[in-house]
C-alpha positions in Angstrom: 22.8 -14.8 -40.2 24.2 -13.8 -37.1 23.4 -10.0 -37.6 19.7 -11.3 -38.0 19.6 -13.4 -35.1 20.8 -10.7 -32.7 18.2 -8.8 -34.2 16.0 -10.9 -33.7 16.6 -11.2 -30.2 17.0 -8.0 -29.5 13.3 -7.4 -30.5 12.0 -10.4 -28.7 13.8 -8.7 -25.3 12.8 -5.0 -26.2 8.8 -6.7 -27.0 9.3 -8.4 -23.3 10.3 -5.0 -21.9 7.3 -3.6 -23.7 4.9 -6.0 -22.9 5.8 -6.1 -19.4 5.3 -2.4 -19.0 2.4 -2.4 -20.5 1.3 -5.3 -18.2 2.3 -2.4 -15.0 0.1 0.1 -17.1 -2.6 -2.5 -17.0 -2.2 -3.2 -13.7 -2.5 0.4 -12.5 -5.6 0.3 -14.7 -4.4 3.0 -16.9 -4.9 5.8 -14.9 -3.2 8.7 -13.2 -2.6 8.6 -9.7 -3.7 12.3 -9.1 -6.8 11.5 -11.5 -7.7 8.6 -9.3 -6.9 10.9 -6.2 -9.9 13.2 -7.6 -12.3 10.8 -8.3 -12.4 9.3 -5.3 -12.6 12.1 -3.4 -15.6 13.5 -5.5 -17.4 10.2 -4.8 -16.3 10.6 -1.1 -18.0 14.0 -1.9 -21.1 12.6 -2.9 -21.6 9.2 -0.8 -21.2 12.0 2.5 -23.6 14.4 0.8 -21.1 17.5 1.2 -22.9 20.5 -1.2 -20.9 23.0 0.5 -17.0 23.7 -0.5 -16.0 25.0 2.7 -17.1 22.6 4.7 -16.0 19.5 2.5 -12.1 21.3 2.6 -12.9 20.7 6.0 -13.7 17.2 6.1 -11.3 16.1 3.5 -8.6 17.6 4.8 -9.3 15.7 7.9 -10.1 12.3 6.1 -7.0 12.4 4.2 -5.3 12.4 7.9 -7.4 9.2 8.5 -6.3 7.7 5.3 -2.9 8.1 6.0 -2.2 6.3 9.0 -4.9 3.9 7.6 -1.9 3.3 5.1 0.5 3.2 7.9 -2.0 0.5 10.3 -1.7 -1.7 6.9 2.0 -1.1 6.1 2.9 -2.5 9.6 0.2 -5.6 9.7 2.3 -7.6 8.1 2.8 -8.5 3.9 1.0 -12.1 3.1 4.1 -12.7 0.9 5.1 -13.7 3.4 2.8 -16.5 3.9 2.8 -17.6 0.0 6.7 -17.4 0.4 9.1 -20.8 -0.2 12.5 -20.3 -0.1 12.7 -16.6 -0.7 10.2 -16.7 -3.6 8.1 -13.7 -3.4 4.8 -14.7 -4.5 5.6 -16.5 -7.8 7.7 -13.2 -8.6 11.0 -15.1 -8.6 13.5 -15.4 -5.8 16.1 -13.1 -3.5 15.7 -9.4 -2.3 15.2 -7.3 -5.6 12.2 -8.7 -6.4 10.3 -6.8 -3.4 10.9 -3.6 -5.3 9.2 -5.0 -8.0 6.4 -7.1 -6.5 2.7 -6.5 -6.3 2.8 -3.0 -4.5 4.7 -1.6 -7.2 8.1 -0.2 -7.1 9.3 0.2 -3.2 6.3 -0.3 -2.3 4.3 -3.1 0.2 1.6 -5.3 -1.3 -0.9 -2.9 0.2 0.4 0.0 -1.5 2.6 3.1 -0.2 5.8 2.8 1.4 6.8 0.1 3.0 7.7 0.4 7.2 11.4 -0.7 7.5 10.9 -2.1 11.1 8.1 -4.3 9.6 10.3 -4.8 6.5 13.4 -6.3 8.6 10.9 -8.2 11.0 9.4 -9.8 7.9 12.6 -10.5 6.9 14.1 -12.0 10.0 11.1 -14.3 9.7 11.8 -15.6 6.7 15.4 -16.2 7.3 14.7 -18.1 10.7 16.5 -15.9 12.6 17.7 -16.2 16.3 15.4 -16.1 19.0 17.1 -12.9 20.2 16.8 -11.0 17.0 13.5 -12.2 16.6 12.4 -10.8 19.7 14.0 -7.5 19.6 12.3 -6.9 16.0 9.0 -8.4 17.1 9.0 -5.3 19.9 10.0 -2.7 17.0 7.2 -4.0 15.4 4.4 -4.3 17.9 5.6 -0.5 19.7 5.1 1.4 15.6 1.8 -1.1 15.5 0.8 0.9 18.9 2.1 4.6 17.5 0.5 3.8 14.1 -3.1 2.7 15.8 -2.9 5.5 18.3 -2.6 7.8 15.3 -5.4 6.7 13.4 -7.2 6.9 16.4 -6.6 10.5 16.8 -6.8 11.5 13.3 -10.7 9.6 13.1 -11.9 11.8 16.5 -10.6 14.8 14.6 -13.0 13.6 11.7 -15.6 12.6 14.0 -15.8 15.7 15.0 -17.0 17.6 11.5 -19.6 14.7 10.7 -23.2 14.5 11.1 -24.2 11.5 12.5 -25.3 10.1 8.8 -21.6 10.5 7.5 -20.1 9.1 9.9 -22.1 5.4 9.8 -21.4 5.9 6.0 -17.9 5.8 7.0 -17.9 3.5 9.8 -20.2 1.1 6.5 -17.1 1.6 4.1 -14.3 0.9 6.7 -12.5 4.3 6.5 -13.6 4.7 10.4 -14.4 1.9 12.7 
């Protein structure tokens, strides 16, 4: 009886690791990264109307710089975790530390995706954990000087982009959010 019931239970927990993989394998949609990488870059191909290889290595190279510090605008604009958050309770995802690694953004990773900025990552922190004034403000600077650096960034990188477009491909840009 006792060999069955560990048995037992050691399928239920191997069907819960199971199931919750497949639930992260869901959750990516099934796909590849790189595969999703492609496609979206072959329907950025076609909503800009780019027939000509040269010039699209030219414009995606340079949109991919846009998209980056896109990512790194979001990473440091805060994580509404935060706001869903009671007592350490990360979204419904249990409580303490670990579970940020395995929250919405995946492992690592902020709710938006990518890697998380650890400036914002402590700030967001100190928030939560009511810390002194002093400490607050110190991290609230860290903050809003990489907020600055990240803007000034994407700012640059979207001239440089602006600067291959025609006029049409840019307001489809500027109509999809990837420039402002």
């Amino acid at each position: 009886m006792k060999k069955l019931a560990l048995l037992a239970a050691a399928l239920v927990a191997f069907g819960g690791l199971a199931s919750n993989a497949t639930a992260q394998e869901q959750r990516r949609g099934g796909f590849n990264p790189e595969e999703m990488r492609a496609r979206m870059a072959e329907r950025m191909r076609e909503l800009l109307d780019v027939k000509n290889d040269d010039e699209w290595k030219l414009i995606s190279a340079r949109l991919e710089k846009v998209t980056e510090a896109q990512r790194e605008v979001r990473s440091l604009n805060g994580d509404m975790r935060l706001l869903f958050s009671r007592s350490g309770d990360q979204g419904g995802q249990g409580g303490g530390d670990n579970n940020r690694s395995r929250g919405p953004g995946g492992p690592g990773g902020s709710l938006f995706g990518g890697t998380p900025n650890p400036d914002a990552e402590a700030f967001s922190k100190a928030v939560q954990n009511k810390a002194p004034t002093e400490e607050l403000k110190q991290r609230m600077a860290r903050v809003r000087e990489a907020r600055k650096n990240a803007e000034a960034k994407y700012e640059k990188a979207a001239d440089d982009l602006r600067q291959v477009l025609t006029v049409r491909q840019e307001a489809t840009l500027v109509a999809i959010g990837t420039l402002k």
